[in-house]
C-alpha positions as CSV (number, residue, x, y, z in Angstrom):
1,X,-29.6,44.0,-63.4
2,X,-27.6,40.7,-64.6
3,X,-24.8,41.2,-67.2
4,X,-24.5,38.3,-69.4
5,X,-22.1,37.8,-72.8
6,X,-23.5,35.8,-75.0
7,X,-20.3,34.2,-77.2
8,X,-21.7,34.0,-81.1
9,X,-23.9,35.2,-83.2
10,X,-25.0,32.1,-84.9
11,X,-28.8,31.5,-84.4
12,X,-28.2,30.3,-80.9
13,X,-26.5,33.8,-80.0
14,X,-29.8,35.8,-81.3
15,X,-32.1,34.0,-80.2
16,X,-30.3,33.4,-76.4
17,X,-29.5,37.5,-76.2
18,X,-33.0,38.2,-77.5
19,X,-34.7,36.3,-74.7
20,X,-32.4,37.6,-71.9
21,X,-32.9,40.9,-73.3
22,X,-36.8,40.8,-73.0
23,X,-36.4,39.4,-69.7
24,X,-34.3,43.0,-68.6
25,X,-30.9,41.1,-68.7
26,X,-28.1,43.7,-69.8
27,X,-26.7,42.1,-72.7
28,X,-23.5,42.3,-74.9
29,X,-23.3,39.6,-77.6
30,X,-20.2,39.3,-79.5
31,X,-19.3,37.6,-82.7
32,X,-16.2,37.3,-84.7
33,X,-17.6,37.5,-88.0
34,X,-18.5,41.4,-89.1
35,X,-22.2,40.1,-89.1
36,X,-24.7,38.0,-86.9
37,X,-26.7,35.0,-88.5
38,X,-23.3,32.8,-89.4
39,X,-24.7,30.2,-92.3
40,X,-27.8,32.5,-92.5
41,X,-25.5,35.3,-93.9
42,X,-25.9,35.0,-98.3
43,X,-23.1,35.5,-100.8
44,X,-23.7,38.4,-102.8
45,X,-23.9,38.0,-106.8
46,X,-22.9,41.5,-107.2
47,X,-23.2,41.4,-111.0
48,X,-26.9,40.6,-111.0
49,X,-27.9,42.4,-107.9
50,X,-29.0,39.2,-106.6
51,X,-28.5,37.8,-102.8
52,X,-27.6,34.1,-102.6
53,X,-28.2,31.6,-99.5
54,X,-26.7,29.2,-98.8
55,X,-28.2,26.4,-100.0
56,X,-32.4,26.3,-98.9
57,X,-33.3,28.1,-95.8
58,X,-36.8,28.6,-95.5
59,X,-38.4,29.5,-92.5
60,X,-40.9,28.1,-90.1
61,X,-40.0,25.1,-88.0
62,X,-44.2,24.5,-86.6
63,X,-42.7,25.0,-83.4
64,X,-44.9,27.9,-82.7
65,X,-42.8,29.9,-80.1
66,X,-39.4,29.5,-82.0
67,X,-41.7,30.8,-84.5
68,X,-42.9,34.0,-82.7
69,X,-39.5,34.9,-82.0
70,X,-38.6,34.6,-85.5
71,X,-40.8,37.1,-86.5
72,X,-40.5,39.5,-83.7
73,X,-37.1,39.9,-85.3
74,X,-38.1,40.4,-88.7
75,X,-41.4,42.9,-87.5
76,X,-42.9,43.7,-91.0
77,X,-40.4,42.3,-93.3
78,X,-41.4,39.0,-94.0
79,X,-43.7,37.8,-96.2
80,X,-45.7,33.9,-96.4
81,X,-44.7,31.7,-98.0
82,X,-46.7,28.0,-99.3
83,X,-43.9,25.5,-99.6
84,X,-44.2,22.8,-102.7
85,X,-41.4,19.5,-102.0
86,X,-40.4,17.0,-103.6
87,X,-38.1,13.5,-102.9
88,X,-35.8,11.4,-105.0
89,X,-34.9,8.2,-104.6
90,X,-33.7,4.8,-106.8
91,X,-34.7,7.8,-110.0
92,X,-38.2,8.0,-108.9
93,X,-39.5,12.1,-107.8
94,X,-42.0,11.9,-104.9
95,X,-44.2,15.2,-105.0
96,X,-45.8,16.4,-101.7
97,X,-43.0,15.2,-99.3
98,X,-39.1,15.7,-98.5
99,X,-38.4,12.5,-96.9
100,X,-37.3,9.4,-98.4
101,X,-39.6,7.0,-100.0
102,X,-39.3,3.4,-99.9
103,X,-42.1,2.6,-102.3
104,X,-39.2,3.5,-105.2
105,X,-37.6,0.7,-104.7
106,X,-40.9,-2.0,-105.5
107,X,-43.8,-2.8,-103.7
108,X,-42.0,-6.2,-101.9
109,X,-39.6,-4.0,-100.5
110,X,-41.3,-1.2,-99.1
111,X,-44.3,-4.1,-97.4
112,X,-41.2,-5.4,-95.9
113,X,-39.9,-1.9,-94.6
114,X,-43.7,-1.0,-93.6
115,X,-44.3,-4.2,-91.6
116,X,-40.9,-3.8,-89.7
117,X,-42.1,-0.1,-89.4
118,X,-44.7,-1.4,-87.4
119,X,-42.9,-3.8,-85.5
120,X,-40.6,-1.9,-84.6
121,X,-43.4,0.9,-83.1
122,X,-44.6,-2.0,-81.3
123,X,-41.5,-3.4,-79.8
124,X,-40.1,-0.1,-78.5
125,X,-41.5,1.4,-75.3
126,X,-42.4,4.6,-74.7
127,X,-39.2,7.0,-74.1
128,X,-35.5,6.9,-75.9
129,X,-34.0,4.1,-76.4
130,X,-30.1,4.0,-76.2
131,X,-28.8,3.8,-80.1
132,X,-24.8,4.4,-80.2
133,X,-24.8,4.4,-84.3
134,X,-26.8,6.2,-87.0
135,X,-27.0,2.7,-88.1
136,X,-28.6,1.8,-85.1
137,X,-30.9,4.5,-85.0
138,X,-32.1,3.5,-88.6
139,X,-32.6,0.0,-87.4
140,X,-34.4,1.2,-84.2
141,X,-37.0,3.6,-86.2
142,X,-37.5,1.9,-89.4
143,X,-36.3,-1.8,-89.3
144,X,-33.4,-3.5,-90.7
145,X,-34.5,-3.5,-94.3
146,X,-34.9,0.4,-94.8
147,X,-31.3,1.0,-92.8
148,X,-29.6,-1.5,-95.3
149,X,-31.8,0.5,-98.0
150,X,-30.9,4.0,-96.8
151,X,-27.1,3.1,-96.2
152,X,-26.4,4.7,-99.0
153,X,-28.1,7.8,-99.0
154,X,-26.2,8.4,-95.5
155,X,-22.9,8.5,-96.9
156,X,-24.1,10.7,-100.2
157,X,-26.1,13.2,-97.8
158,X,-22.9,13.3,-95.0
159,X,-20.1,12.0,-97.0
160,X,-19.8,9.5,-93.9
161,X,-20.4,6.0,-92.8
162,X,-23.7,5.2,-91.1
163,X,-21.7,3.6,-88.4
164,X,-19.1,6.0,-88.0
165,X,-22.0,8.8,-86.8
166,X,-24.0,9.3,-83.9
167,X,-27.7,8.0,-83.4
168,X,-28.4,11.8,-83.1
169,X,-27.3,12.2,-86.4
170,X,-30.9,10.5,-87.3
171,X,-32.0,14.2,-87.9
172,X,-29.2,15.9,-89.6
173,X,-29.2,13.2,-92.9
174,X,-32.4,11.2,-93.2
175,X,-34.9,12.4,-90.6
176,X,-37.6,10.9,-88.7
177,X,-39.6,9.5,-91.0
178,X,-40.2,8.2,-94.5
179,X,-42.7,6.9,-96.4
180,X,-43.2,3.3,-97.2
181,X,-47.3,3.4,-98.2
182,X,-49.8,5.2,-100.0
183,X,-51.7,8.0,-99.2
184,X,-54.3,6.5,-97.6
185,X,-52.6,3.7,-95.9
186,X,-50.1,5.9,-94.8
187,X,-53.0,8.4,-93.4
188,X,-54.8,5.4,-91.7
189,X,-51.5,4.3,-89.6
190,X,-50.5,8.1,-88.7
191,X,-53.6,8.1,-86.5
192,X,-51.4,6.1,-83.9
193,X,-48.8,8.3,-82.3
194,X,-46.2,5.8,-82.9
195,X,-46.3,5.2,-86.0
196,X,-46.9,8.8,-86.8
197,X,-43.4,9.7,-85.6
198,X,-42.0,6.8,-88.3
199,X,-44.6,7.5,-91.2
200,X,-44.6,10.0,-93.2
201,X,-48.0,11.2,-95.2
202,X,-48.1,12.8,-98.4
203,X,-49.0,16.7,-98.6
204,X,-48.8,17.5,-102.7
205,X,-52.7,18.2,-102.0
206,X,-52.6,20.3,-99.1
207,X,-49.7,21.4,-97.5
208,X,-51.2,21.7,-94.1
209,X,-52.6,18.5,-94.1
210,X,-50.4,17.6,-91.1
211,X,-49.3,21.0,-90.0
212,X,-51.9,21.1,-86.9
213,X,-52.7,25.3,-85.9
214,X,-50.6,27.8,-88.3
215,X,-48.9,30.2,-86.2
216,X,-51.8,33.3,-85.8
217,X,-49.0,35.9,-86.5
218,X,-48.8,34.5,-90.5
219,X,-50.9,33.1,-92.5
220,X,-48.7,29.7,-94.1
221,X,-46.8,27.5,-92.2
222,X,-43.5,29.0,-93.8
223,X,-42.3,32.5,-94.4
224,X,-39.1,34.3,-96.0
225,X,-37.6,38.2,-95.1
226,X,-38.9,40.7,-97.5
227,X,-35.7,41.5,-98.9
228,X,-31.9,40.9,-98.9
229,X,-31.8,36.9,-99.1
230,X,-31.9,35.3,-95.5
231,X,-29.6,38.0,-94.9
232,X,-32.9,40.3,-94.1
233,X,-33.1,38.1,-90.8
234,X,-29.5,38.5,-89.7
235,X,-30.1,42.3,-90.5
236,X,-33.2,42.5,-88.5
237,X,-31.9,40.7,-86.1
238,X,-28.6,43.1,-85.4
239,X,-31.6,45.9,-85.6
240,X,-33.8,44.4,-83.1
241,X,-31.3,43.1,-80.4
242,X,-29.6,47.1,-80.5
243,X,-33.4,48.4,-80.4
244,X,-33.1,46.1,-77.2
245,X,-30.4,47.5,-75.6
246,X,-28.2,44.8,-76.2
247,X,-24.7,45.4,-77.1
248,X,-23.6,43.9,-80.4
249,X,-19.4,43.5,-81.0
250,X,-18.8,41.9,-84.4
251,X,-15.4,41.5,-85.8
252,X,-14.9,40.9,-82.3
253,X,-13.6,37.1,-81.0
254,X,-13.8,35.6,-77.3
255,X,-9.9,34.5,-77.4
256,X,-9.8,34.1,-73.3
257,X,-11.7,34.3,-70.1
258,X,-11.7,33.3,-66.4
259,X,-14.6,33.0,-64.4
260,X,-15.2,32.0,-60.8
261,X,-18.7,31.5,-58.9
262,X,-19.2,35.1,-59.0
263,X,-18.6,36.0,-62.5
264,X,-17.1,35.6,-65.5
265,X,-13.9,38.1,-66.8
266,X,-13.5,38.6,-70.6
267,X,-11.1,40.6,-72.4
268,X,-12.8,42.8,-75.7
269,X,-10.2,44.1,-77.5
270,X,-7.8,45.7,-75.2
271,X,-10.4,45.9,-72.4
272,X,-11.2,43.7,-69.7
273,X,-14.8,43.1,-68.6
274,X,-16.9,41.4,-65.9
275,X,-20.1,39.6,-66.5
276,X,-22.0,37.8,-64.5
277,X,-22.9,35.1,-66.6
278,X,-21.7,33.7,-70.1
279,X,-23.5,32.1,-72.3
280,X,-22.0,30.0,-75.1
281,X,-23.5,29.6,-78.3
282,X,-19.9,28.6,-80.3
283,X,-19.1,24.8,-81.0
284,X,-18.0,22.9,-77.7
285,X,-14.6,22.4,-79.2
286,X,-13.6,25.8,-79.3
287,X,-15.0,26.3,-75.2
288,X,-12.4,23.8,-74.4
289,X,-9.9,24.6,-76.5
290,X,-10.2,28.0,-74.4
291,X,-11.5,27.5,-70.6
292,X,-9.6,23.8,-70.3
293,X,-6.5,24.2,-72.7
294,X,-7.4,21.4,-75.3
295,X,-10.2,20.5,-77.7
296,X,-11.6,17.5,-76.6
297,X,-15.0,18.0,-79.0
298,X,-14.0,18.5,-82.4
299,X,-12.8,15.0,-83.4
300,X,-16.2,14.4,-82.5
301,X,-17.8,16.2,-85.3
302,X,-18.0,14.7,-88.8
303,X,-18.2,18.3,-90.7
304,X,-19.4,17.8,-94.5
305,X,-17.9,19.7,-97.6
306,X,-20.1,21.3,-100.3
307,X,-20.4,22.9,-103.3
308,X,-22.6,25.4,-104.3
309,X,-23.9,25.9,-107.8
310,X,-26.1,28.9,-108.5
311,X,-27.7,29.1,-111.7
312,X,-28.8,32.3,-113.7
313,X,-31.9,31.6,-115.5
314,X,-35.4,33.0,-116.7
315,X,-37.9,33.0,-113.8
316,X,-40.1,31.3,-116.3
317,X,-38.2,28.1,-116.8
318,X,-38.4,27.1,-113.2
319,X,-40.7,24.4,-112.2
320,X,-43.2,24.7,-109.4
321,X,-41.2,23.2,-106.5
322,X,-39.6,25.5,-103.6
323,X,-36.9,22.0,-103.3
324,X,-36.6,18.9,-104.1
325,X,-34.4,16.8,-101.8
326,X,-32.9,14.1,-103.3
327,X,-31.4,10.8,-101.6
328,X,-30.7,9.0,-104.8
329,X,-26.7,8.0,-104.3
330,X,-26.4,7.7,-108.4
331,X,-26.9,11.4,-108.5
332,X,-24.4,14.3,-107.8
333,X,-27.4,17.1,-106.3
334,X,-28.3,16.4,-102.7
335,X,-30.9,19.4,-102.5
336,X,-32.0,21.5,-105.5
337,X,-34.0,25.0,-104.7
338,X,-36.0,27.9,-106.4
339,X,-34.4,30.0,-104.1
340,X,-34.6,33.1,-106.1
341,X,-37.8,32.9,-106.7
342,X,-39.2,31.9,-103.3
343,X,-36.6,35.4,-102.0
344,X,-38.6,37.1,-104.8
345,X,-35.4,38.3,-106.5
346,X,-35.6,39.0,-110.1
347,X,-33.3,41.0,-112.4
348,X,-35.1,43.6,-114.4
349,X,-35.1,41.2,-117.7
350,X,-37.3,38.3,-115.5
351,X,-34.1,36.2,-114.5
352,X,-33.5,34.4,-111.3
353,X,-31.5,31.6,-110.4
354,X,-31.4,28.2,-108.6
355,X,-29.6,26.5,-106.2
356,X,-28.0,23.3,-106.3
357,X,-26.2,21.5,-103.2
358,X,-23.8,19.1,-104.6
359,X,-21.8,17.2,-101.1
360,X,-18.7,16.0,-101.9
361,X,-15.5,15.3,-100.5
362,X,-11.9,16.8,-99.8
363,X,-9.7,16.9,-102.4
364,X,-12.0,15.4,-104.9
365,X,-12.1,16.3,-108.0
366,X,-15.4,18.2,-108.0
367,X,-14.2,19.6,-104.9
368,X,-10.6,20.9,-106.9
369,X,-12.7,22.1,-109.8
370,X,-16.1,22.3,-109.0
371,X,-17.0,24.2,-112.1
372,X,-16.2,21.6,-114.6
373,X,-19.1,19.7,-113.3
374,X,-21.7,22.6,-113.6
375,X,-23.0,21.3,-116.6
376,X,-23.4,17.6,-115.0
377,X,-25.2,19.7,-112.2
378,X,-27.7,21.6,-114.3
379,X,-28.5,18.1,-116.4
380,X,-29.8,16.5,-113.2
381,X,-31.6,19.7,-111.9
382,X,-33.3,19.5,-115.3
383,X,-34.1,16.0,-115.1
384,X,-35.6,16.3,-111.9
385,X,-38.0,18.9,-112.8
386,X,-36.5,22.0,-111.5
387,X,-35.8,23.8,-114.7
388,X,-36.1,23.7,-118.3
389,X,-33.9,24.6,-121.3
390,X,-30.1,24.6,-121.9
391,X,-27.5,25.3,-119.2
392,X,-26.8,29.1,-118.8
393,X,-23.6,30.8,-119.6
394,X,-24.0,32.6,-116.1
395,X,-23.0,30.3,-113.4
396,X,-22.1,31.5,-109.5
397,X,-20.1,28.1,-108.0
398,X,-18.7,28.5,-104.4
399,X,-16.8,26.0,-101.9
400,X,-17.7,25.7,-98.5
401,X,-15.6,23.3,-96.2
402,X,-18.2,23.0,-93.8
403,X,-22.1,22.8,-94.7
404,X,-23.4,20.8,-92.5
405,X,-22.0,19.6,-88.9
406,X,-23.0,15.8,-88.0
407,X,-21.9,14.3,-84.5
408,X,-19.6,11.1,-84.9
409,X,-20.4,8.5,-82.3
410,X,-19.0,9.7,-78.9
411,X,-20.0,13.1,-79.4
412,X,-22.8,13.5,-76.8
413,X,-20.6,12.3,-74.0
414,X,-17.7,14.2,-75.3
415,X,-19.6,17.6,-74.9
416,X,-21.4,16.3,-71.9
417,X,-17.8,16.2,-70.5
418,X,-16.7,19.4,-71.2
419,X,-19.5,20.7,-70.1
420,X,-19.6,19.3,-66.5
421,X,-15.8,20.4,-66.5
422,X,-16.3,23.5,-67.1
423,X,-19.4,23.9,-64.8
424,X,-16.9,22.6,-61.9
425,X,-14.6,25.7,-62.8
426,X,-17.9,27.7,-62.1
427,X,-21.5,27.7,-62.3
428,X,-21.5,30.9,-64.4
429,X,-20.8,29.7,-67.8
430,X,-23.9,29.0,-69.4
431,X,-22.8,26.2,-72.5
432,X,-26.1,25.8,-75.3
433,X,-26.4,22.0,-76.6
434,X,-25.0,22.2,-80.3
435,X,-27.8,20.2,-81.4
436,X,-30.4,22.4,-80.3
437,X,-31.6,25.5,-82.5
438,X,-35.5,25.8,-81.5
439,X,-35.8,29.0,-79.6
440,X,-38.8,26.7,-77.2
441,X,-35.4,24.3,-76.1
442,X,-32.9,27.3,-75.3
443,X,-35.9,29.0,-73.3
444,X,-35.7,25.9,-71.6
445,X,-32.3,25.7,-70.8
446,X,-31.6,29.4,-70.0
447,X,-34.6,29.4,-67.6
448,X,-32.8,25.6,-65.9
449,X,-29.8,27.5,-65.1
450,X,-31.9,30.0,-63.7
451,X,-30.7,33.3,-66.0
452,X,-34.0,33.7,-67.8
């Protein structure tokens, strides 16, 4: 039997241990934090009872064997869930999509953006093509009007320059695609592939309108654990991997290792182990920091600062969207969510609360004192739709340095680097792209290396 560590228990560490341990790998994951699911685990509003996530995490990607796994883990305790979106941009709400839409800012300008759409689907040849910049990649997918009109919306949703991140960074702020038509022009030009993967359709109607097959194992596209915030999955999934056989350390930290081409020596705790593989599902800084002696990823990654506002209110006051994301740079929200009521969390007197993703910067001075802009926070939440009535007395505000984690330019090759380095050392150190999450692509690159 192969003995393989698998280094974090992030979503790339479940998932990664769960598929070696169904393929009759012996398995020992271990994670520093005293619980797996890192961004998945919630703060706990202990006052209320209530479980908070951070920020909106619903699941179901459409990828239907990331899917499967997903609900392996969670067995019976999930329930399905029909998403309603929304999208802001220049003050104008979009129902029925979360992508940007161009037709906000007047019908000259989005014909513009549509036609160079076009052009640009007809100009590009099948297969990547080499973008350095997220401001290339703009240009590339959409034309040069929409990445001059979406500049700004890059540096409110990642508190960055467009030119200072990575063309893969495309999916981490704006996405794929956006809308620049109406319904039914938008449906005619989806019909060709590559326009389909530029244009986005509009789904208030019928939210599977461009879903394709529903996973069989649920009934809606999206679904949510039964209980305990997204913190039911990273429970489920410590329940399911030790139901596996696998071996879960938390509170535990990979500080050093060797390895050679027959296996891989790790010391847990005060003990030393042998493994015969290692897979790494921690950032690539950190894997050089340790196996080559300096951290030649991390200046690589442009890593976002947040705040959180979570707001108490009745369940009956909140409007009938799950999000609504919103790219307008004159407001403060980047993403406002129903999370309480889409967890099904409810205080015995009908109260819930909402969640409101405000990015911001370092040292600012909603970052020093986030709460004095709660009321600021609530106004826009309200104007958008979310909620009704007067801002509640009960208010839950945290601070996280790190939301989300885009790649500067450079990053790619930096990892690709370490990577190859550290394969040279020895073939047994598995490391998982940081950009990959899908449980289809790790299958993929477990089964490469040949350990699935």
């Amino acid at each position: 039997m192969t003995d393989v560590i698998v280094a974090g228990g992030g979503f790339r560490g479940i998932t990664s241990a769960k598929l070696l341990a169904d393929r009759g790998c012996n398995v020992t994951l271990v994670e520093r934090a005293p619980f797996l699911g890192a961004v998945l685990w919630p703060f706990e509003w202990k006052e209320h009872g209530l479980f908070l996530d951070k920020g909106c995490h619903i699941f179901g990607s459409g990828d239907s064997t990331h899917d499967s796994i997903v609900l392996e883990i969670l067995g019976d305790n999930f329930y399905p869930v029909d998403i309603k979106t929304a999208s802001v941009l220049n003050g104008m709400v979009t129902d029925g999509t979360a992508v940007p839409d161009l037709c906000s800012l007047g019908e000259d300008v989005a014909a513009r953006v549509l036609l160079e759409i076009i052009e640009q689907a007809a100009a590009v040849p099948e297969g990547p093509v080499a973008a350095q910049t997220l401001r290339d990649a703009l240009r590339i997918q959409f034309g040069e009007t929409a990445a001059r009109c979406l500049e700004a919306s890059v540096r409110k949703v990642a508190a960055a320059e467009p030119s200072d991140l990575a063309s893969a960074a495309l999916t981490t702020t704006i996405g794929n695609r956006m809308r620049a038509a109406g319904d039914a022009v938008s449906d005619l030009l989806k019909q060709i592939p590559a326009l389909d993967d530029r244009i986005a359709g509009n789904n208030a109607a019928d939210p599977y309108k461009y879903l394709g097959k529903v996973n069989p194992l649920v009934p809606t596209r999206h679904f949510y654990p039964r209980s305990g915030g997204t913190g039911g999955f990273c429970r489920d999934a410590q329940r399911c991997l030790t139901d596996l056989g696998v071996e879960v350390l938390l509170s535990m930290a990979i500080e050093s290792f060797s390895a050679d081409g027959k296996s891989v020596q790790v010391i847990l705790g005060d003990t030393p182990r042998k493994f015969d593989y290692m897979v790494w599902a921690l950032d690539t800084g950190l894997l050089s920091q340790i196996a080559l002696g300096e951290d030649k990823a991390s200046g690589f990654v442009h890593k976002t600062p947040m705040a959180l506002y979570y707001f108490l209110t009745d369940a009956k006051a909140i409007g009938d969207k799950d999000f609504i994301q919103d790219y307008d740079a004159n407001h403060q929200i980047f993403r406002v969510s129903r999370a309480g009521l889409y967890s099904n969390q409810q205080t015995a007197d009908g109260k819930t609360y909402i969640c409101a993703e405000v990015v911001t910067a370092m040292g600012s001075d909603l970052w020093e004192a986030p709460e004095t802009f709660a009321g600021q926070v609530w106004d826009e939440a309200r104007a958008l739709g979310m909620v009704a009535g007067t801002k509640p007395d009960d208010v839950y505000v945290q601070k996280t340095p790190v939301s989300y984690k885009h790649p500067r330019v450079g990053f790619e090759d930096a990892c690709a680097k370490v990577t190859e380095e550290v394969a040279r050392r020895s073939d047994r150190v598995i490391v998982t792209d940081p950009m990959v999450l899908g449980y289809s692509a790790i299958l993929k690159m477990l089964e490469t290396v040949g350990v699935a």
